[in-house]
N, C-alpha and C positions, 0 to 999 in steps of 0.2 A: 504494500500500500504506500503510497506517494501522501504527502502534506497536502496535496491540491486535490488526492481521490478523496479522502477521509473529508476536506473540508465540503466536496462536494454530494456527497451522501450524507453527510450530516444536515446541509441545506436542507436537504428532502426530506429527513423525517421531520425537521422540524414542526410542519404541519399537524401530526400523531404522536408524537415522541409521549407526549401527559397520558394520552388515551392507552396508548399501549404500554408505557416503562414507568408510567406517577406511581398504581399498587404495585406492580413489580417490584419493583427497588423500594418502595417506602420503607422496610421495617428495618433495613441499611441506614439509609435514612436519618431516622428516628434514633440510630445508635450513634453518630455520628458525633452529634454535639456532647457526649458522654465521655466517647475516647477522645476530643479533643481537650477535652479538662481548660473548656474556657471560664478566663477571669474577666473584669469591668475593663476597659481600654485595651485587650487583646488584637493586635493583627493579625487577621485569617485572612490567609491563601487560598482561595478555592479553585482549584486547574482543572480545566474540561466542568464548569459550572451549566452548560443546554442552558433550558429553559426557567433556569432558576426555582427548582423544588425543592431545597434546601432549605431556600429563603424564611418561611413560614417557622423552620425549626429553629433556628440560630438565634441566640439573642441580641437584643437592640442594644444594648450599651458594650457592643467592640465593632471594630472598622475592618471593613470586608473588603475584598480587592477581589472581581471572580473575572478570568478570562474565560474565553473560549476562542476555537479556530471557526466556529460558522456564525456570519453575522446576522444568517435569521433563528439563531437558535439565541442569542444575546436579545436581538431584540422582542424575543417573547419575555427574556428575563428582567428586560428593562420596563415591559408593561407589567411582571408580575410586582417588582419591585413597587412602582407607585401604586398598585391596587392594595398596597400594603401599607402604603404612605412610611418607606422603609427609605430613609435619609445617610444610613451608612455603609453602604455598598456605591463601591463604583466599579462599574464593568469597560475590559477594555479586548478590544480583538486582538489576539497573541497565538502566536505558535508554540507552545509547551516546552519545546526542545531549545528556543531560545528565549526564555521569558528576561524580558526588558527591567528588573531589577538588581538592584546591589547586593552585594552577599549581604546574607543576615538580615533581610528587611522584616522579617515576617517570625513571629513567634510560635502559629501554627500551618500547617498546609493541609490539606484536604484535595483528594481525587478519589471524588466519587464514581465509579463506573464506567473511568476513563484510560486508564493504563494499560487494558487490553487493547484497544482502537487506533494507537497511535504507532508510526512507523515504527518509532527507535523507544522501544522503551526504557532502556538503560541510560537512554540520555536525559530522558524528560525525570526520570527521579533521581537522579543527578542533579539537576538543574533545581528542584525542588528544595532536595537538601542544599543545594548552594545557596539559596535565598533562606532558608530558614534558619535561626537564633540556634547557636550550642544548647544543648538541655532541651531543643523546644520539639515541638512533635508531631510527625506525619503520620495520615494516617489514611488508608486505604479499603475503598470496599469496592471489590472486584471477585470474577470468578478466575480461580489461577486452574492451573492443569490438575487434575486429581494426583495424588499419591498412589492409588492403586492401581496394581500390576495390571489389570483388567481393562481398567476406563481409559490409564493416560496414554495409550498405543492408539485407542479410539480417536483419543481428545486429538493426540496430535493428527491422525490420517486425516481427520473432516476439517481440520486449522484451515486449509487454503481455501474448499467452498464458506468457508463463513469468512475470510476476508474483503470479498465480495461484498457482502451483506456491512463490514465496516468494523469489525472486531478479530478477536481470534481465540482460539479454546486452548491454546498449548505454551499458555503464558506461564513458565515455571517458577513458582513464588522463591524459592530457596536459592535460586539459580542468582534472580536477580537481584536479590539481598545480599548476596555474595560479591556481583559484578560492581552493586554500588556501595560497596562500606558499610552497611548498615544490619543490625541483628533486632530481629522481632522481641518485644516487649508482651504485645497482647494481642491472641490471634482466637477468631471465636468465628463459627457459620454462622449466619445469617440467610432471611431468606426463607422462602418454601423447600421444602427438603434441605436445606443447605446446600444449593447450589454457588451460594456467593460466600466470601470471607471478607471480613473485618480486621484489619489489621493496624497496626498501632506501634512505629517507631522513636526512638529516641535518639535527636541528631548527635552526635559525636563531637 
């Protein structure tokens, strides 16, 4: 997948994205603002942000920064934002793999449902942890490739028809925790059957 396919499939669901992935991922979600262990003036990173369904969970006294790569998936978030009359988010169009801040900017980060979709994944939580504070903490809800000897030979052969589609099944969590520095704190399913995980880093 290319920077310019992924932005352009994501265009397109924009229109359905609520209808078909708002319950889907809600109970992710919902966990969300939990593992990020926010305090009153916190700055949250939200990478690959869609349509802004977060928004409703997260509380109003910390300042929100949320990209994404599709601009009509921002601008659904920027009409959910005022329907919320939510003053502390500001959204800006960005490519994950080079997000336009200074090291350290950001206390916590959050990528919800977005790290299997993106070309380079090792880059873009790279780039994550580079913007985010020592001590401070990422955190992730995705489906990574299963552990079992069964599923993950599946997960990876169907990887390339679901790129297509704008994702991929054979995103190996351990793999890439490895590639980027970084060691898991708090990892828990989430999800109907637990098909999604929650994950929970501590920058270094």
């Amino acid at each position: 997948m290319s920077v310019e396919y992924v932005e352009k499939v994501y265009n397109r669901y924009s229109s359905f994205y609520d209808v078909v992935f708002g319950k889907v991922f809600h109970a992710g979600r919902e966990l969300a603002p939990e593992l990020l262990d926010l305090f009153p003036g916190a700055q949250l990173l939200e990478v690959g942000v869609g349509t802004g369904l977060s928004f409703p969970l997260l509380p109003r006294n910390i300042q929100i920064t949320a990209i994404d790569l599709s601009q009509k998936m921002l601008d659904l978030a920027k009409k959910r934002a005022h329907s919320l009359a939510l003053r502390n988010i500001e959204l800006i169009k960005m490519d994950a793999t080079n997000l336009n801040f200074p090291d350290q900017a950001f206390d916590r980060v959050l990528a919800a449902y977005f790290v299997s979709t993106v070309p380079d994944p090792v880059k873009v939580v790279l780039e994550m942890k580079r913007v985010c504070k020592p001590g401070g903490l990422l955190v992730f809800m995705n489906h990574f490739q299963s552990e079992n000897r069964v599923t993950a030979p599946f997960e990876k052969a169907v990887s390339p028809l679901f790129y297509r589609l704008g994702f991929r099944t054979d995103l190996n969590l351990r793999r890439l925790m490895d590639q980027c520095g970084l060691e898991i704190e708090t990892r828990e399913k989430v999800g109907f059957l637990g098909n999604w995980t929650a994950v929970r880093c501590i920058v270094p």
